[in-house]
Legacy VTK file of the C-alpha trace (Angstrom):
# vtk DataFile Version 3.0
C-alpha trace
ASCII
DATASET POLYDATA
POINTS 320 float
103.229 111.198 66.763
107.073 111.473 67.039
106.782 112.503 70.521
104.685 110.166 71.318
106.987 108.008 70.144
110.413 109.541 71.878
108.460 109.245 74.840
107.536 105.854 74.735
110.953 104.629 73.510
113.141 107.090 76.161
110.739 107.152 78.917
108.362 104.286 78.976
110.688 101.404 77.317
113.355 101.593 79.976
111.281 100.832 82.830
109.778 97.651 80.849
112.734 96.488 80.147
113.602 95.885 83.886
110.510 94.685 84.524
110.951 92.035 82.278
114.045 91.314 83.650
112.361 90.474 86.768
109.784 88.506 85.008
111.988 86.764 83.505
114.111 86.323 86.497
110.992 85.106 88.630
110.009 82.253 86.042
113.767 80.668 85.677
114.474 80.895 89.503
112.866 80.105 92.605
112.172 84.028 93.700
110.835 84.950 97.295
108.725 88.229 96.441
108.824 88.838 100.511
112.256 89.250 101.361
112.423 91.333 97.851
110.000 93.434 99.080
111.753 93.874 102.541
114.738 95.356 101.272
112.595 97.652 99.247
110.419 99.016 101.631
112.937 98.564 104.940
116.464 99.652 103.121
116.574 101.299 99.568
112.781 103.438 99.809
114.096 105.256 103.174
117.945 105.402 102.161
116.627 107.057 98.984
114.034 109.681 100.765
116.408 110.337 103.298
119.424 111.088 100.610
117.169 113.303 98.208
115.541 115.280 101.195
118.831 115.771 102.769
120.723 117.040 99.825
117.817 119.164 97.873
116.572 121.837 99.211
112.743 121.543 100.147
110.815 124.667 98.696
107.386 125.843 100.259
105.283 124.826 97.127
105.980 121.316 98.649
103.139 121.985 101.004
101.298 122.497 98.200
102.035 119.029 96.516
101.137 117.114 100.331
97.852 119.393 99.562
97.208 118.057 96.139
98.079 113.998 97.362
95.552 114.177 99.924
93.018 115.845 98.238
93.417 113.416 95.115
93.647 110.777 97.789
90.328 111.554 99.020
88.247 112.391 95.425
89.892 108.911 94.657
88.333 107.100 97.574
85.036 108.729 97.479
84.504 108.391 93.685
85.584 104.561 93.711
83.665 104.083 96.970
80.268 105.276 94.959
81.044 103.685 92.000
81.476 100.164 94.160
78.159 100.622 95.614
76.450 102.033 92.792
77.673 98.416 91.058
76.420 96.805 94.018
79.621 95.313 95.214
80.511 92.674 97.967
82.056 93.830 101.313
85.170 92.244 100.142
84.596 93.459 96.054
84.087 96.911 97.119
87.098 97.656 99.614
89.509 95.511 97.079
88.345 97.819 94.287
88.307 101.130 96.186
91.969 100.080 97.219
93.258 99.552 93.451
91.915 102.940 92.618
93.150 104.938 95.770
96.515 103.319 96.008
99.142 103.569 93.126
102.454 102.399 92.248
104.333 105.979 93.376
107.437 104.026 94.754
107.980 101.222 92.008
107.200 102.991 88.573
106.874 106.315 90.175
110.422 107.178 91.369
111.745 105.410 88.454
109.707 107.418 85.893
110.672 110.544 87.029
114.566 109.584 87.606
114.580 108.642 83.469
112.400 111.271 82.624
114.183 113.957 83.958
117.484 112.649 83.408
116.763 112.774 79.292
116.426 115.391 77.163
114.558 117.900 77.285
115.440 118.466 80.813
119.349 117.834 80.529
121.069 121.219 80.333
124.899 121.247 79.078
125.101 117.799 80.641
123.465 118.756 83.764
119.983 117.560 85.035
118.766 120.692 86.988
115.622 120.022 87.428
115.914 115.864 88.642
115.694 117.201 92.333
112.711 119.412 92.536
110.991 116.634 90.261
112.072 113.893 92.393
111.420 115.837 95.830
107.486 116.786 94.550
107.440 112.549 93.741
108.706 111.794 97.465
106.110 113.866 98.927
103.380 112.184 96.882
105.229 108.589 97.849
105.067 109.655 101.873
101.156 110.013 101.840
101.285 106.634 99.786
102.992 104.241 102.012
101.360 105.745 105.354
98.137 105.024 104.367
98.855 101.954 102.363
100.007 100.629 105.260
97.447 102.284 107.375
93.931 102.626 105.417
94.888 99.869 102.969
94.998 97.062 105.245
92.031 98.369 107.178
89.862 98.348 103.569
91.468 94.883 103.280
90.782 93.068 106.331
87.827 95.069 107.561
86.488 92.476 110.349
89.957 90.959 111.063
92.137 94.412 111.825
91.827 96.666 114.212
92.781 100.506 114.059
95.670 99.768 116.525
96.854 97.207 114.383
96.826 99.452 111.677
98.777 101.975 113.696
101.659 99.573 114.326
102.109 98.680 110.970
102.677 102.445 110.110
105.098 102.613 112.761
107.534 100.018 111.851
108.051 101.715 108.164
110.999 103.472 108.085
110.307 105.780 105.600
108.333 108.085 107.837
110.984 108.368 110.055
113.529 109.072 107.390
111.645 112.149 106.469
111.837 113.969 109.763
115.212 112.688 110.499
116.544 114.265 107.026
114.814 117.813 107.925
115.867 117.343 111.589
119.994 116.830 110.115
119.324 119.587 107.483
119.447 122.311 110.578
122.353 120.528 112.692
126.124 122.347 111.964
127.134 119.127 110.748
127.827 117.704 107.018
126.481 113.978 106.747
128.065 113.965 103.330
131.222 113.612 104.931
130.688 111.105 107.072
131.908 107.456 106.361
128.584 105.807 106.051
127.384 108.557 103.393
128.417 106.125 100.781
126.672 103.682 101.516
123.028 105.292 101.660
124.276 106.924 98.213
124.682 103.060 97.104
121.469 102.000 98.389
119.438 105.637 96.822
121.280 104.411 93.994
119.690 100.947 93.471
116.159 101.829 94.375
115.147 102.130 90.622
115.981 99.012 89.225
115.506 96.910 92.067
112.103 98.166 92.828
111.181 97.711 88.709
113.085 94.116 89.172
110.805 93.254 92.207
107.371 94.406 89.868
108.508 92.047 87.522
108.750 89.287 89.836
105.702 89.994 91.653
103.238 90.078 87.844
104.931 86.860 87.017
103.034 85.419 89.722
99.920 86.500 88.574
97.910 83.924 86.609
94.113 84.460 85.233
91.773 83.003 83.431
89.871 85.792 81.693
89.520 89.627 82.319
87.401 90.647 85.082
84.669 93.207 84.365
85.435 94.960 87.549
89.176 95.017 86.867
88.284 96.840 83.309
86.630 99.581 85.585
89.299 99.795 88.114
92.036 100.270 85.562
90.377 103.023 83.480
89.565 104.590 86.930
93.181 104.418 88.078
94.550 105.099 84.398
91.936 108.117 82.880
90.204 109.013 86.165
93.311 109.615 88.504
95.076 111.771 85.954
92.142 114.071 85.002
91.053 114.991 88.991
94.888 115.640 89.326
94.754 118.344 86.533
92.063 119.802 87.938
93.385 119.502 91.598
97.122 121.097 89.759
94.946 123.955 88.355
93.357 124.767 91.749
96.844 124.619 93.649
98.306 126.462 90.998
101.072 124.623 90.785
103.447 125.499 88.031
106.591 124.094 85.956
108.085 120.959 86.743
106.032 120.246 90.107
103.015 120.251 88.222
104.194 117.993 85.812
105.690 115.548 88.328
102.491 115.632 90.440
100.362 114.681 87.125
102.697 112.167 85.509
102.539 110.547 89.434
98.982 110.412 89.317
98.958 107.937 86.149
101.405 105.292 87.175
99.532 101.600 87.998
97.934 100.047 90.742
100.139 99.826 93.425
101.973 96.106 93.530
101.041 96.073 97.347
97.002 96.080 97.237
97.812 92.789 95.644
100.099 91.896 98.829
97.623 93.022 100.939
94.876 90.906 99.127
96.479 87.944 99.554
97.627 88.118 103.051
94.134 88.934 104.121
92.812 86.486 101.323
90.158 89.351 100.075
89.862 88.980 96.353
93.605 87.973 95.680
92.297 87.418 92.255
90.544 90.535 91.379
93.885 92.628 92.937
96.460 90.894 91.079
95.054 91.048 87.800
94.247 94.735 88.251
98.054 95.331 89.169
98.738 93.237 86.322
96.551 94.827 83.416
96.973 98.619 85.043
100.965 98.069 84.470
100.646 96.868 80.642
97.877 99.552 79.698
99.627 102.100 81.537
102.280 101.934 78.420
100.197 103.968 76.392
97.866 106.204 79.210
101.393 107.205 80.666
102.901 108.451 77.567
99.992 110.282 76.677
100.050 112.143 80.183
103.625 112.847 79.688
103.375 114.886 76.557
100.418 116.284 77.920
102.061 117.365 80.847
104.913 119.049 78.880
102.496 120.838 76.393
100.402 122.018 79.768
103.665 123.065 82.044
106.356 124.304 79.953
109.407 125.039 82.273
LINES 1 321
320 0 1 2 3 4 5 6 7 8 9 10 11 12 13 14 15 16 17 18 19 20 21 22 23 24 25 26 27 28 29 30 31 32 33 34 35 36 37 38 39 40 41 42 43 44 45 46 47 48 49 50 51 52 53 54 55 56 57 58 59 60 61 62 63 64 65 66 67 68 69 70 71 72 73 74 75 76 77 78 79 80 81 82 83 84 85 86 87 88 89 90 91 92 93 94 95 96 97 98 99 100 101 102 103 104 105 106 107 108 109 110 111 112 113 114 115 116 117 118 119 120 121 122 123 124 125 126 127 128 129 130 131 132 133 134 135 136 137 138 139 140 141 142 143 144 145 146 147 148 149 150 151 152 153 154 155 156 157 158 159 160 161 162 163 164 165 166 167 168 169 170 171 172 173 174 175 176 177 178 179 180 181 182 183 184 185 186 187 188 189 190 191 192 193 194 195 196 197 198 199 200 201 202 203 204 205 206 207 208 209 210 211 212 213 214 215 216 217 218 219 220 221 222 223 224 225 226 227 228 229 230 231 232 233 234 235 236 237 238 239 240 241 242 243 244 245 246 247 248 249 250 251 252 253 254 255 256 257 258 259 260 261 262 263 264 265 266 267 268 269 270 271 272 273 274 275 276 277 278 279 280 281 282 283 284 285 286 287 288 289 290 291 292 293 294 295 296 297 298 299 300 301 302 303 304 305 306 307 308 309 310 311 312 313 314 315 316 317 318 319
């Protein structure tokens, strides 16, 4: 129960703490969640894959973590997909439900998580934190196959007679995350030190401020979300997202056999909430605004007690 505790307090408290911040912040102020989101996505998510894939070396078990994302990615989709028609879902219904299973916060709560986590004891060594890069580089992997298909596959679910696949493809290309990745491994092999260079700093600044801003923005976008009563099919989604998403990761972490502090990173990533933007995508495509927002909404506050029991499961199940 102390643990338990210690975890909730060191790991799980922190990132609540911003987020009401935000919340906060969104009800005194006049807030506009887009251009928040904008310098999320378009400046401090790319500055800070770019930095950490630059400056940590990128060990062939990563492979294996691209391996596990996917093939969570797809039980995820399949599972939720069968469980939509099997509860004899609406068009609309089912691809807004199979989208708040599928698609998780890896970039808001994700990053941050594992940036606290394994920046506290037990993982700080004579004031060091030796093992915040590997964690953090198995978390950027995940947070690649996230956004591209997100911003690929999510918006397709989402506006399924209003999108087509080119459409789809365009929106991929103008993230910049998924050119940050090859341009980091392209500079890794160049004779030149980027660390040196004058505009270092600044990407260091912007890495820097992903983890607050990005819990700052999560607060502002749940303060916009208003309900009446609890969806059935919300209930569903979030025990999915919550019990479901975490359990096929273990087993897909067993069949990898990933060890040590990438399996743990890999399973605490597959228990973080809904992902803010199936409720962005929702509401620009008007498909059951509703339904996403309060899933987004209930996954985050329930995910205070799934998350901390993943956590010290995760350390009792991959000592490093």
């Amino acid at each position: 129960m102390m643990i338990m505790l210690n975890i909730l307090l060191n790991n799980i408290f922190p990132i609540f703490v911003l987020i009401g911040l935000g919340f906060v912040l969104a009800r005194t102020f006049s807030l506009d969640i887009l251009t928040l989101t904008k310098i999320n996505f378009y400046l401090l998510v790319p500055s800070f894959t770019f930095v950490y894939l630059y400056t940590t070396a990128i060990p062939l078990e990563m492979w294996k973590v691209l391996a596990a994302a996917i093939i969570l990615m797809s039980v995820n989709y399949s599972a939720s997909y069968l469980i939509a028609i099997w509860k004899g879902y609406k068009t609309g219904l089912k691809n807004a439900f199979v989208n708040s299973v599928v698609f998780y916060n890896s970039g808001n709560i994700g990053i941050p998580l594992i940036t606290l986590m394994f920046s506290r004891a037990p993982f700080v060594i004579n004031g060091e934190t030796p093992y915040l890069n590997l964690a953090l580089t198995t978390q950027i992997m995940i947070l690649v196959i996230q956004n591209i298909t997100v911003n690929s596959l999510g918006f397709f679910n989402a506006g399924r007679s209003k999108m087509q696949w080119r459409d789809s493809i365009a929106k991929i290309m103008k993230m910049p995350t998924i050119y940050a990745i090859p341009c980091a491994v392209l500079f890794k092999q160049l004779p030149c030190d980027l660390t040196q260079m004058p505009f270092w700093p600044a990407l260091e600044y912007m890495k820097n401020a992903l983890v607050a801003v990005a819990l700052i923005i999560l607060g502002v976008q749940i303060s916009r979300t208003h309900f009446r009563s609890i969806r059935q099919e919300v209930i569903l989604s979030v025990i999915i997202r919550l019990v479901g998403g975490p359990s096929v990761a273990l087993a897909i972490v067993y069949l990898l056999s990933l060890k040590g502090i990438v399996a743990e990173a890999v399973l605490i990533s597959s228990a973080v909430p809904t992902a803010v933007n199936t409720a962005l995508i929702a509401v620009e495509y008007d498909n059951q605004p509703e339904f996403a927002s309060q899933t987004v909404l209930i996954s985050t506050l329930a995910c205070t007690i799934t998350l901390s029991a993943v956590i010290y499961l995760s350390r009792v199940l991959f000592p490093f």
